[in-house]
N, CA, C, O and CB atoms as a CASP TS submission, in Angstrom:
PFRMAT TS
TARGET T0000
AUTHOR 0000-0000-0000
METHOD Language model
MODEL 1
PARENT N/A
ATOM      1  N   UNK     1      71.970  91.998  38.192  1.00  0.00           N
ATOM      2  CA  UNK     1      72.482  90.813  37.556  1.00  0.00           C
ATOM      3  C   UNK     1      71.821  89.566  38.153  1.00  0.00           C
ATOM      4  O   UNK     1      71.329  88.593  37.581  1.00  0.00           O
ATOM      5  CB  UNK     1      74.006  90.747  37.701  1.00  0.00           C
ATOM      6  N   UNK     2      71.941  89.855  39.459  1.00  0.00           N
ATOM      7  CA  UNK     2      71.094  88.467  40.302  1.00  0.00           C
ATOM      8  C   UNK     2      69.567  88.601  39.429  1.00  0.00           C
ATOM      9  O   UNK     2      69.199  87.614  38.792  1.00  0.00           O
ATOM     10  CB  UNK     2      70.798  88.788  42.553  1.00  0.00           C
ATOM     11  N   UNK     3      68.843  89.662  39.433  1.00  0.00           N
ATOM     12  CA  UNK     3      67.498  89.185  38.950  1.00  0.00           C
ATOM     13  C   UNK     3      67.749  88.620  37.181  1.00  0.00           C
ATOM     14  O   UNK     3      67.085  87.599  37.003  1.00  0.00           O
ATOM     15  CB  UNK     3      66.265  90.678  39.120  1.00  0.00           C
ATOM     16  N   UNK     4      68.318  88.932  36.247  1.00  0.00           N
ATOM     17  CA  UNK     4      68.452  88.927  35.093  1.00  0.00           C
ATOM     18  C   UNK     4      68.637  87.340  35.209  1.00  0.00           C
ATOM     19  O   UNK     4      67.877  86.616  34.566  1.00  0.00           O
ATOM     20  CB  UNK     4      69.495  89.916  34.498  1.00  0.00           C
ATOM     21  N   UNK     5      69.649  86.784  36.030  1.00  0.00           N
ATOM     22  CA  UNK     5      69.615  85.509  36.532  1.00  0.00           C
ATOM     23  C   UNK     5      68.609  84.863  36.731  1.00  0.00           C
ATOM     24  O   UNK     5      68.271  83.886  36.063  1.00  0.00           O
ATOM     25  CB  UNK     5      70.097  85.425  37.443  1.00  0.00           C
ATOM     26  N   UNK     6      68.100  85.259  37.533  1.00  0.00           N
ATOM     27  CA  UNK     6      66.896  84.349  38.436  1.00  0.00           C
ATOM     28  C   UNK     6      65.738  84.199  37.295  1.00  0.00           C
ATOM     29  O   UNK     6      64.982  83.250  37.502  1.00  0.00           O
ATOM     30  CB  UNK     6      66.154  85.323  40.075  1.00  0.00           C
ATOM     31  N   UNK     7      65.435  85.069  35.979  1.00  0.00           N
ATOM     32  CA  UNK     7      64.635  84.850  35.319  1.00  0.00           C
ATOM     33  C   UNK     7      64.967  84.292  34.353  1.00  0.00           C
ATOM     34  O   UNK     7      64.042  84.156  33.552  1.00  0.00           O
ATOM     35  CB  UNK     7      64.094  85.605  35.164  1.00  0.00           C
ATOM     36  N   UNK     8      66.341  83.702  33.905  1.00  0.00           N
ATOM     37  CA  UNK     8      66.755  82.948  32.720  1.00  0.00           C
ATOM     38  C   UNK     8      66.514  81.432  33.370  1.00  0.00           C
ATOM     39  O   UNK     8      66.523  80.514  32.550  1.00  0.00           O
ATOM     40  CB  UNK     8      68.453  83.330  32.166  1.00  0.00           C
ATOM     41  N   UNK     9      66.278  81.054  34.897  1.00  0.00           N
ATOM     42  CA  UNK     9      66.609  79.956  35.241  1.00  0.00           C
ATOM     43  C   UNK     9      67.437  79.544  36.542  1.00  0.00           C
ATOM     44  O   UNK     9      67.206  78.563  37.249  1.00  0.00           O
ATOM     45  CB  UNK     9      67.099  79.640  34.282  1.00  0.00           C
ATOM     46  N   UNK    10      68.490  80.530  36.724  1.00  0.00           N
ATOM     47  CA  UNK    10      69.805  80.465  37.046  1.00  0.00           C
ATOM     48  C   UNK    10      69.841  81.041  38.617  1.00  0.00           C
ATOM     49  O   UNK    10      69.758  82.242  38.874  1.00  0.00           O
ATOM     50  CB  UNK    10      70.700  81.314  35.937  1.00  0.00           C
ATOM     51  N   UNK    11      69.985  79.945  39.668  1.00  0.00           N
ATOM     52  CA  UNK    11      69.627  80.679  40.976  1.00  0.00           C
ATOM     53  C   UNK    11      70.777  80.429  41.366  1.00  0.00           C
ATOM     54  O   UNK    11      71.463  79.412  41.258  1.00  0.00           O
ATOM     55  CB  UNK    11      68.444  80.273  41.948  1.00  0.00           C
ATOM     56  N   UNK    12      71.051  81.859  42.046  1.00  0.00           N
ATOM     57  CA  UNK    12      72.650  82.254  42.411  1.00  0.00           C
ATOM     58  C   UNK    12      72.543  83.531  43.662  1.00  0.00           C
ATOM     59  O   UNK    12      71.752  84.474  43.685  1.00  0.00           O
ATOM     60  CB  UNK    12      73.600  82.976  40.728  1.00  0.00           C
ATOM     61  N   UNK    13      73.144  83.339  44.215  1.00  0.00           N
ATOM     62  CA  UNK    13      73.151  84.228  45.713  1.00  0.00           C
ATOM     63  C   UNK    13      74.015  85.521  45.358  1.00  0.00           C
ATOM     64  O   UNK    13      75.156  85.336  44.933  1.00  0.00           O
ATOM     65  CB  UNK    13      74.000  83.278  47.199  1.00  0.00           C
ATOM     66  N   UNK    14      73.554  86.765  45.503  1.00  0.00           N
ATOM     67  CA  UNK    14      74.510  87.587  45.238  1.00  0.00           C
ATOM     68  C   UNK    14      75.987  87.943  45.698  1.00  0.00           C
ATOM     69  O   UNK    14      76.850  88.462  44.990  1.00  0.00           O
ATOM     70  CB  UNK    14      73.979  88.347  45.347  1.00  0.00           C
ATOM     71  N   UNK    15      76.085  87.618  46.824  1.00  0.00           N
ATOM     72  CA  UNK    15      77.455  86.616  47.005  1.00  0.00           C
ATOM     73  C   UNK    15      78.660  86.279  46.428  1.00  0.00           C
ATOM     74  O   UNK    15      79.817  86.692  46.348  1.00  0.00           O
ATOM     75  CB  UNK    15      77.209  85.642  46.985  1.00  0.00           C
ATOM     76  N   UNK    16      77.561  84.861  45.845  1.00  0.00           N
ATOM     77  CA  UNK    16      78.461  84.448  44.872  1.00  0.00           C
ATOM     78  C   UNK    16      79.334  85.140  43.590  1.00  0.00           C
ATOM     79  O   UNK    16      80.530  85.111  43.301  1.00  0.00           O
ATOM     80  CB  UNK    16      77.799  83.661  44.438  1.00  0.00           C
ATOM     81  N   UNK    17      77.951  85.884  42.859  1.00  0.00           N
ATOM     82  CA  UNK    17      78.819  87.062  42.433  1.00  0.00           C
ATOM     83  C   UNK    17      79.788  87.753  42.735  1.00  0.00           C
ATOM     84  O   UNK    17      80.812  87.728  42.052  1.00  0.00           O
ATOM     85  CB  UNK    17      78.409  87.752  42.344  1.00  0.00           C
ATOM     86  N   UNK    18      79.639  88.642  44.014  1.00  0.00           N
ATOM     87  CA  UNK    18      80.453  89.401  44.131  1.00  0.00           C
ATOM     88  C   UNK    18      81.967  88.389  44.348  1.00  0.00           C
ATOM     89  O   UNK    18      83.058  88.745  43.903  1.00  0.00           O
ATOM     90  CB  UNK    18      79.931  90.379  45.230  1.00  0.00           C
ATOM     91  N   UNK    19      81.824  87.581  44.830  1.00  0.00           N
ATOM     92  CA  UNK    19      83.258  86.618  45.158  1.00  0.00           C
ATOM     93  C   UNK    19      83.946  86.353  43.751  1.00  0.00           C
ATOM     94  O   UNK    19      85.160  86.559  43.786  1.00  0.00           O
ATOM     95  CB  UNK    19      82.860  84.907  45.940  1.00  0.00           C
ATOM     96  N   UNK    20      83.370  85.879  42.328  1.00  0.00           N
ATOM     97  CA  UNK    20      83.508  85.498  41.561  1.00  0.00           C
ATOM     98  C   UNK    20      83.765  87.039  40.830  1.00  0.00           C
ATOM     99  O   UNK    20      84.088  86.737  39.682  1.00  0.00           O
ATOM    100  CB  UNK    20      82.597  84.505  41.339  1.00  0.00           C
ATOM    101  N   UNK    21      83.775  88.008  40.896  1.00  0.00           N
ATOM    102  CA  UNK    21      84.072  89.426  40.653  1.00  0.00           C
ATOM    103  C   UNK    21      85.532  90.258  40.583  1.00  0.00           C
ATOM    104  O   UNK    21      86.003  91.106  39.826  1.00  0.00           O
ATOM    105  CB  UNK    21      83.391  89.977  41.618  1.00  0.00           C
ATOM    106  N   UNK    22      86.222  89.197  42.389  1.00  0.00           N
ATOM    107  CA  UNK    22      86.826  89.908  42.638  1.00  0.00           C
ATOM    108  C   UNK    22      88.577  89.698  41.590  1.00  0.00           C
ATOM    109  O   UNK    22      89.513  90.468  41.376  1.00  0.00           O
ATOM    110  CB  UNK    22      86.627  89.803  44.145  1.00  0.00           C
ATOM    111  N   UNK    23      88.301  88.366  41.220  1.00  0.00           N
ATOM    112  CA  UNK    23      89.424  88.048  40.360  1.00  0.00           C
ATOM    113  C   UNK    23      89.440  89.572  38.975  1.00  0.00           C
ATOM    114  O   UNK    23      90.373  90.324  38.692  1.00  0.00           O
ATOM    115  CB  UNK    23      89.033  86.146  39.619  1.00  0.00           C
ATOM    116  N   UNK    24      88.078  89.525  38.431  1.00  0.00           N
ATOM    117  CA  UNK    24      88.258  91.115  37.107  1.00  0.00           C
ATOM    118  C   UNK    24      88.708  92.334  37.708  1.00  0.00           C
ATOM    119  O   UNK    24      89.393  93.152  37.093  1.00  0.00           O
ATOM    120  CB  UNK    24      86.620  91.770  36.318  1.00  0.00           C
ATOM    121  N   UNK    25      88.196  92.531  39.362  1.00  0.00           N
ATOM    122  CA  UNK    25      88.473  93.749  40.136  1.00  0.00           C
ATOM    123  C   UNK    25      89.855  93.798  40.362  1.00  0.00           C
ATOM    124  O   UNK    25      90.347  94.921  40.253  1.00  0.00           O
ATOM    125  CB  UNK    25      87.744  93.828  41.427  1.00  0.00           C
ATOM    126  N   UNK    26      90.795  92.654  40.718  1.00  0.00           N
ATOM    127  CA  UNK    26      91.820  92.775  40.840  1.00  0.00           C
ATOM    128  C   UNK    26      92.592  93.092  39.434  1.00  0.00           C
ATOM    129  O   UNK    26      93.216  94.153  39.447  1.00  0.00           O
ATOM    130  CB  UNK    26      92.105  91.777  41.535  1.00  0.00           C
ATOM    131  N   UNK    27      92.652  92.251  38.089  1.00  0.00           N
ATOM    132  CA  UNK    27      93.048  92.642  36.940  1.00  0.00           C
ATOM    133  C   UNK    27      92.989  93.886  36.758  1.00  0.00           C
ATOM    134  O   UNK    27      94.035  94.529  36.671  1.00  0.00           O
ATOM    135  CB  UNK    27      92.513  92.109  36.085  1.00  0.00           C
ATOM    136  N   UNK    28      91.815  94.469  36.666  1.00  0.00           N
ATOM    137  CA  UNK    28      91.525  96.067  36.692  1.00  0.00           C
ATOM    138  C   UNK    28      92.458  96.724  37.062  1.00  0.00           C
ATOM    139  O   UNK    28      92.945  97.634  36.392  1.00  0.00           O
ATOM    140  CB  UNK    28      90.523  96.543  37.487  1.00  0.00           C
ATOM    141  N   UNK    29      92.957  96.280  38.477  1.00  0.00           N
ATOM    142  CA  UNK    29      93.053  97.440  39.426  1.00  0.00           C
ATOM    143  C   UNK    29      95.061  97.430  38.305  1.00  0.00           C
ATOM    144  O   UNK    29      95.637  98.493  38.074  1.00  0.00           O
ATOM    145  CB  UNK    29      92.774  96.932  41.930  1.00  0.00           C
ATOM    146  N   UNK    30      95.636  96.079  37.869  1.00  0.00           N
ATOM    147  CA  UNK    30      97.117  95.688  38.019  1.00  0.00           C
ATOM    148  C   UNK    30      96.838  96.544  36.549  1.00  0.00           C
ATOM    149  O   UNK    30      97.435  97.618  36.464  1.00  0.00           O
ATOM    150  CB  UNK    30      97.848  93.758  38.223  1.00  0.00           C
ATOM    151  N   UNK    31      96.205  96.249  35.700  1.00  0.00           N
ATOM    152  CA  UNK    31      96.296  97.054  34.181  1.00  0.00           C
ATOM    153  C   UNK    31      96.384  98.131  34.194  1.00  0.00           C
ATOM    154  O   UNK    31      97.150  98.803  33.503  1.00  0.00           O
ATOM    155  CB  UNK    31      95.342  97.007  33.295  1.00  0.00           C
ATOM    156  N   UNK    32      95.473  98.577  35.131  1.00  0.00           N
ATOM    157  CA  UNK    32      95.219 100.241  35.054  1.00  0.00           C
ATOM    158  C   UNK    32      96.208 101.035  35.745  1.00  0.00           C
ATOM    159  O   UNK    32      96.521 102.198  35.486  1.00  0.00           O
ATOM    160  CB  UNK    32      93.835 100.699  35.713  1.00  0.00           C
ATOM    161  N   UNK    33      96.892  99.919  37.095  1.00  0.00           N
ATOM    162  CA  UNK    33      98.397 101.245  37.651  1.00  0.00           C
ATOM    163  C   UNK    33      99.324 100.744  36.609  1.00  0.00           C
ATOM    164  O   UNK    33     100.155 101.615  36.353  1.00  0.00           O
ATOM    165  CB  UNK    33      99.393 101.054  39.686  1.00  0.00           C
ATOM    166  N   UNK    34      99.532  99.405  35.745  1.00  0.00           N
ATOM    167  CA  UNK    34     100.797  99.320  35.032  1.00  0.00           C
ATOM    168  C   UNK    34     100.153 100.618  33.928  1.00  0.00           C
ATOM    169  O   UNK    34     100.972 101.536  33.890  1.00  0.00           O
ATOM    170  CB  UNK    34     101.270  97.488  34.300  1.00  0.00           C
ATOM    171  N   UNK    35      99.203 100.834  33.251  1.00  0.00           N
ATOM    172  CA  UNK    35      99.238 102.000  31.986  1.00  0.00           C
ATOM    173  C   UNK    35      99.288 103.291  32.707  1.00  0.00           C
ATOM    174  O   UNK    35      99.773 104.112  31.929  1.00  0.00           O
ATOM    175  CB  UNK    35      97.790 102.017  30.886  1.00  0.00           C
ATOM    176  N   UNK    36      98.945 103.962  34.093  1.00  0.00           N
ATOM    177  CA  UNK    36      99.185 104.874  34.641  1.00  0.00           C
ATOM    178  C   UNK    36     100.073 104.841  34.870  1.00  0.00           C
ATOM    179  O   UNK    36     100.106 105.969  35.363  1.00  0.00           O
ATOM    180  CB  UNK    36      98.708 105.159  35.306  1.00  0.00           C
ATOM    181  N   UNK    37     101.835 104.204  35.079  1.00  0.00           N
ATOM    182  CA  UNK    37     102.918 104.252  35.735  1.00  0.00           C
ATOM    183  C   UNK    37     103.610 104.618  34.349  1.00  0.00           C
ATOM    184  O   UNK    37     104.613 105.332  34.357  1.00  0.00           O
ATOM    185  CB  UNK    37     103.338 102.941  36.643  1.00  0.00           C
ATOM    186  N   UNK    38     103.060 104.117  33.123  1.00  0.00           N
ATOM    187  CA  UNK    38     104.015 103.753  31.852  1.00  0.00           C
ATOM    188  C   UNK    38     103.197 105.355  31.198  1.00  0.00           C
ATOM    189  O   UNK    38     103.685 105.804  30.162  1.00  0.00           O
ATOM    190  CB  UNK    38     103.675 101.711  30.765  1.00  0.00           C
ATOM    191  N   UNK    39     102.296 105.935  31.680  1.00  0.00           N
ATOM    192  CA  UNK    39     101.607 107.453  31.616  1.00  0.00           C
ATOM    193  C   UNK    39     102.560 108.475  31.917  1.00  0.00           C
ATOM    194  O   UNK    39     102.804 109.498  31.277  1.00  0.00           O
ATOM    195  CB  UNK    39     100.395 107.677  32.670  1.00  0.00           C
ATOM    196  N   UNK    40     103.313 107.851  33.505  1.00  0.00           N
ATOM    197  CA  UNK    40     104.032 109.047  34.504  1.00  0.00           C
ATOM    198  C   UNK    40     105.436 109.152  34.076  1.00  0.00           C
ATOM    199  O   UNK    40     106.171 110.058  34.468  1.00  0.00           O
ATOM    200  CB  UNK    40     104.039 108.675  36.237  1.00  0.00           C
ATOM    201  N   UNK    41     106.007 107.704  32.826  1.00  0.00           N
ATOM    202  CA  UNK    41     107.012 107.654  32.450  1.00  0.00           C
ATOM    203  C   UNK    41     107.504 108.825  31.251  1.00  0.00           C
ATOM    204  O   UNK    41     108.565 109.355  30.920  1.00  0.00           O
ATOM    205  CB  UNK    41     107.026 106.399  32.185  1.00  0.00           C
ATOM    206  N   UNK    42     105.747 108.895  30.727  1.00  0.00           N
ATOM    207  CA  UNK    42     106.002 109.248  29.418  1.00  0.00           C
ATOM    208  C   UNK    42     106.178 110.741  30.121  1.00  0.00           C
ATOM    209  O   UNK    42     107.311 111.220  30.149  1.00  0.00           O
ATOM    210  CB  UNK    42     104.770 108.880  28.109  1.00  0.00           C
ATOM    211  N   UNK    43     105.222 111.377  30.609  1.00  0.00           N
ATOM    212  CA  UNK    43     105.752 112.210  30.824  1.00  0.00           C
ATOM    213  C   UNK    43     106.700 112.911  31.412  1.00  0.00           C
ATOM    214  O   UNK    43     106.793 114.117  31.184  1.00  0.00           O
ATOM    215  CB  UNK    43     105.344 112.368  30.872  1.00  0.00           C
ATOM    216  N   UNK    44     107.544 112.274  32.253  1.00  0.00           N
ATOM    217  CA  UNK    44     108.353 112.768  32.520  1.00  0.00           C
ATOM    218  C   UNK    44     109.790 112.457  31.504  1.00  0.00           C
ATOM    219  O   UNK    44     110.942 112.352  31.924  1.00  0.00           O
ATOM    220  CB  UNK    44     108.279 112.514  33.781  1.00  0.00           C
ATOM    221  N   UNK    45     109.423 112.371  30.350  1.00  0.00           N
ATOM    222  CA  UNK    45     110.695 111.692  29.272  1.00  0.00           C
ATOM    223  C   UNK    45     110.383 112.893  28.781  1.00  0.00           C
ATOM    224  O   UNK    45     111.312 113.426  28.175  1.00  0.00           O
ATOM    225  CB  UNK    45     110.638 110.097  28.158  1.00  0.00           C
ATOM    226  N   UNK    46     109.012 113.727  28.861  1.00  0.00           N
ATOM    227  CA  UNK    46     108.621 114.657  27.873  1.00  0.00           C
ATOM    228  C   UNK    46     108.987 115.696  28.304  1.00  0.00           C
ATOM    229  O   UNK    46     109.326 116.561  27.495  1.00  0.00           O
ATOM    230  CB  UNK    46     107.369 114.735  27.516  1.00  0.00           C
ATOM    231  N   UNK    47     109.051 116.005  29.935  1.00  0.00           N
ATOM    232  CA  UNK    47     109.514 117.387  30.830  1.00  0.00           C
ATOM    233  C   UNK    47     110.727 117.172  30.707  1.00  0.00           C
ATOM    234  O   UNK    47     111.184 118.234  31.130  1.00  0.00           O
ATOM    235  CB  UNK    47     109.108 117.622  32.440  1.00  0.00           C
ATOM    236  N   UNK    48     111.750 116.436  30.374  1.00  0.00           N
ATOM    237  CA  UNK    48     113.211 116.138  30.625  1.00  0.00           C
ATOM    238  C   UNK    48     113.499 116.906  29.104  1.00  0.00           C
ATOM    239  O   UNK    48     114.534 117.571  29.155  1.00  0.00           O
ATOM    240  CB  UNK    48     113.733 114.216  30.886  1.00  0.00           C
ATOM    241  N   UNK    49     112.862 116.955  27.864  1.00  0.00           N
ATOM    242  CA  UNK    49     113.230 117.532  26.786  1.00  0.00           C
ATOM    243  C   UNK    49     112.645 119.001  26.502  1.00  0.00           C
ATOM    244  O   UNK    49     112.741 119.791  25.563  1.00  0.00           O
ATOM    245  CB  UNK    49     112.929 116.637  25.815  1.00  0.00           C
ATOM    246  N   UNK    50     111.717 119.003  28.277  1.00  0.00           N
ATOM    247  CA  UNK    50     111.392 120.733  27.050  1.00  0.00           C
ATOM    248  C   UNK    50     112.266 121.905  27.245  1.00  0.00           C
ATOM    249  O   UNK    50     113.148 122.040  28.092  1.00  0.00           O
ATOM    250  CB  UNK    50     109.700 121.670  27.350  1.00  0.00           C
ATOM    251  N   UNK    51     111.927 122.645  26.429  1.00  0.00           N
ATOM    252  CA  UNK    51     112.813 123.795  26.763  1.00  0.00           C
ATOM    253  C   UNK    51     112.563 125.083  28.058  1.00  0.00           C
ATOM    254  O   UNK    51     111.433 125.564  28.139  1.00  0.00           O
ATOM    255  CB  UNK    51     112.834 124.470  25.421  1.00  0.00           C
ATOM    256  N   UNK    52     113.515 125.514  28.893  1.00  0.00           N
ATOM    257  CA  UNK    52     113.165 125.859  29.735  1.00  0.00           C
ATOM    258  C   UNK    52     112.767 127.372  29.534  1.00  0.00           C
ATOM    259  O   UNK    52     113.040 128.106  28.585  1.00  0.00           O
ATOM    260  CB  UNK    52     113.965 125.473  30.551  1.00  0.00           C
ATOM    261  N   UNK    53     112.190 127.590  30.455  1.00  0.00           N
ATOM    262  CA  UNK    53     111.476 129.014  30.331  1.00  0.00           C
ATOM    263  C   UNK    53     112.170 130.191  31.298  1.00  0.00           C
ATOM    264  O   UNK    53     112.482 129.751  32.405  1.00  0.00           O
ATOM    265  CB  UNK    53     109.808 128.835  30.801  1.00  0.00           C
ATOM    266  N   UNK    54     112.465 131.602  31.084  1.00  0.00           N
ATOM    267  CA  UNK    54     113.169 132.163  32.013  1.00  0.00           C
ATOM    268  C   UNK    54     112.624 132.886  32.952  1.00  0.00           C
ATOM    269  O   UNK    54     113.093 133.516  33.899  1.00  0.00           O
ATOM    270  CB  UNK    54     113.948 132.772  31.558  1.00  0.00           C
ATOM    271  N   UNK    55     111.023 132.616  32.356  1.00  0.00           N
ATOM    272  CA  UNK    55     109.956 133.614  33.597  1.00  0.00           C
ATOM    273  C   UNK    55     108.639 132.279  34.164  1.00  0.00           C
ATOM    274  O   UNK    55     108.150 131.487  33.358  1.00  0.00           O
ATOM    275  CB  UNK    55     108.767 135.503  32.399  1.00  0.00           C
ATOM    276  N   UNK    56     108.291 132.298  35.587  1.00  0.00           N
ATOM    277  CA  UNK    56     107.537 131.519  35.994  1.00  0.00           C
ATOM    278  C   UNK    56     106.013 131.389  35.441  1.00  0.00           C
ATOM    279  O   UNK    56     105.312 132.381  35.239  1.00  0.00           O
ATOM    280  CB  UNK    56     107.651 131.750  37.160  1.00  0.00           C
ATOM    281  N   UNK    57     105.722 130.491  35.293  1.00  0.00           N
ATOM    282  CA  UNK    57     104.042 130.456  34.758  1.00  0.00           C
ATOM    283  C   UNK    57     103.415 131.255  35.730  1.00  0.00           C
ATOM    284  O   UNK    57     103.883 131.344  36.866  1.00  0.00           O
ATOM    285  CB  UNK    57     103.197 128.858  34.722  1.00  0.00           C
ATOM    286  N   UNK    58     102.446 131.813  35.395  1.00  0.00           N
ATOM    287  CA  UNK    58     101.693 132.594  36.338  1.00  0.00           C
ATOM    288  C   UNK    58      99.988 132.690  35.835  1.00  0.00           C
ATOM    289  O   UNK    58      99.558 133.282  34.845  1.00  0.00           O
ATOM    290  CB  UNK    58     102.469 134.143  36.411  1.00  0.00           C
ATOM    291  N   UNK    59      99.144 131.846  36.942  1.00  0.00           N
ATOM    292  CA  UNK    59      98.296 131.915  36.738  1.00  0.00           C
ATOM    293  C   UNK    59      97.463 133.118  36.029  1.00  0.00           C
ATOM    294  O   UNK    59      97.800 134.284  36.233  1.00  0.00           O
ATOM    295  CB  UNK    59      98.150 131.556  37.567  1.00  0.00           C
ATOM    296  N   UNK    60      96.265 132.765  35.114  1.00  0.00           N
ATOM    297  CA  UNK    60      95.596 134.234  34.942  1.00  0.00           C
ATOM    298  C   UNK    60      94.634 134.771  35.174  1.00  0.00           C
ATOM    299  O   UNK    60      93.885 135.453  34.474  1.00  0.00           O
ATOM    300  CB  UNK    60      95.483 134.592  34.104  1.00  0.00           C
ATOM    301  N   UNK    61      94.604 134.341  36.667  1.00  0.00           N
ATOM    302  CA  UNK    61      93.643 134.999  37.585  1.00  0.00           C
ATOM    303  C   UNK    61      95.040 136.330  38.030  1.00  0.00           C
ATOM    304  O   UNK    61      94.805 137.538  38.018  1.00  0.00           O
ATOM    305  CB  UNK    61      92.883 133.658  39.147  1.00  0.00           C
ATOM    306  N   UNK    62      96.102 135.865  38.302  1.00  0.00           N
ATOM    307  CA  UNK    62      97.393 136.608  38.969  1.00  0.00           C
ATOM    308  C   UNK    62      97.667 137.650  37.894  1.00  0.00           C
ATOM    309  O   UNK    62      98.064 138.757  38.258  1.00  0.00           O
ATOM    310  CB  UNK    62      98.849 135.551  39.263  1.00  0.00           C
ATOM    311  N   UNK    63      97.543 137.471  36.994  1.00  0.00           N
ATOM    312  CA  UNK    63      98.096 138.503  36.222  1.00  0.00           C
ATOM    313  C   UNK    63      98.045 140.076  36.145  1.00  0.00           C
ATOM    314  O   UNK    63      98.879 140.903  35.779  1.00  0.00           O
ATOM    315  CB  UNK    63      97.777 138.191  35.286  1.00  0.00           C
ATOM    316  N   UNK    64      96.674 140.193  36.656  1.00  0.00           N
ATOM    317  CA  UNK    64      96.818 141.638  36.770  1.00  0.00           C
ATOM    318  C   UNK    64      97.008 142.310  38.069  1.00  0.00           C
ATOM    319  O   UNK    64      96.567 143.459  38.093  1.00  0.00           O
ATOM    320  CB  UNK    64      95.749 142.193  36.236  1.00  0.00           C
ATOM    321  N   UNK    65      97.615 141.833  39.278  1.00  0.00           N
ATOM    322  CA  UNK    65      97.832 141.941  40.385  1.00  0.00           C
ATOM    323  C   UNK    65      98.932 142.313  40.602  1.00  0.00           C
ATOM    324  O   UNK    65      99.311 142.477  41.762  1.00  0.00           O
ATOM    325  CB  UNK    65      97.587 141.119  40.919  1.00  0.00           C
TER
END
């Protein structure tokens, strides 16, 4: 980005970038645990309705053992 800069004109320390970065890095970080938290909600609204099972899942590597 610094060079794409430096050849339009635009002299800027990479630095500066990264400082001016950290405000999107932080947004990032608040969007992405609020849609992962409202993810962990859904599913567990979804395990609360299923129906239960009377034998344990069992891997099927285990199965013929």
């Amino acid at each position: 980005m610094t060079t794409f800069l430096h050849e339009a004109g635009i002299d800027v320390e990479p630095l500066h970038i990264a400082v001016w970065g950290i405000p999107t890095a932080i947004a990032a970080f608040i969007i992405h645990s609020w849609r992962l938290r409202r993810l962990d909600q859904a599913i567990a609204r979804e395990m609360e309705g299923a129906p239960a099972t009377d034998a344990p899942a069992v891997p099927a590597t285990q199965e013929g053992r």
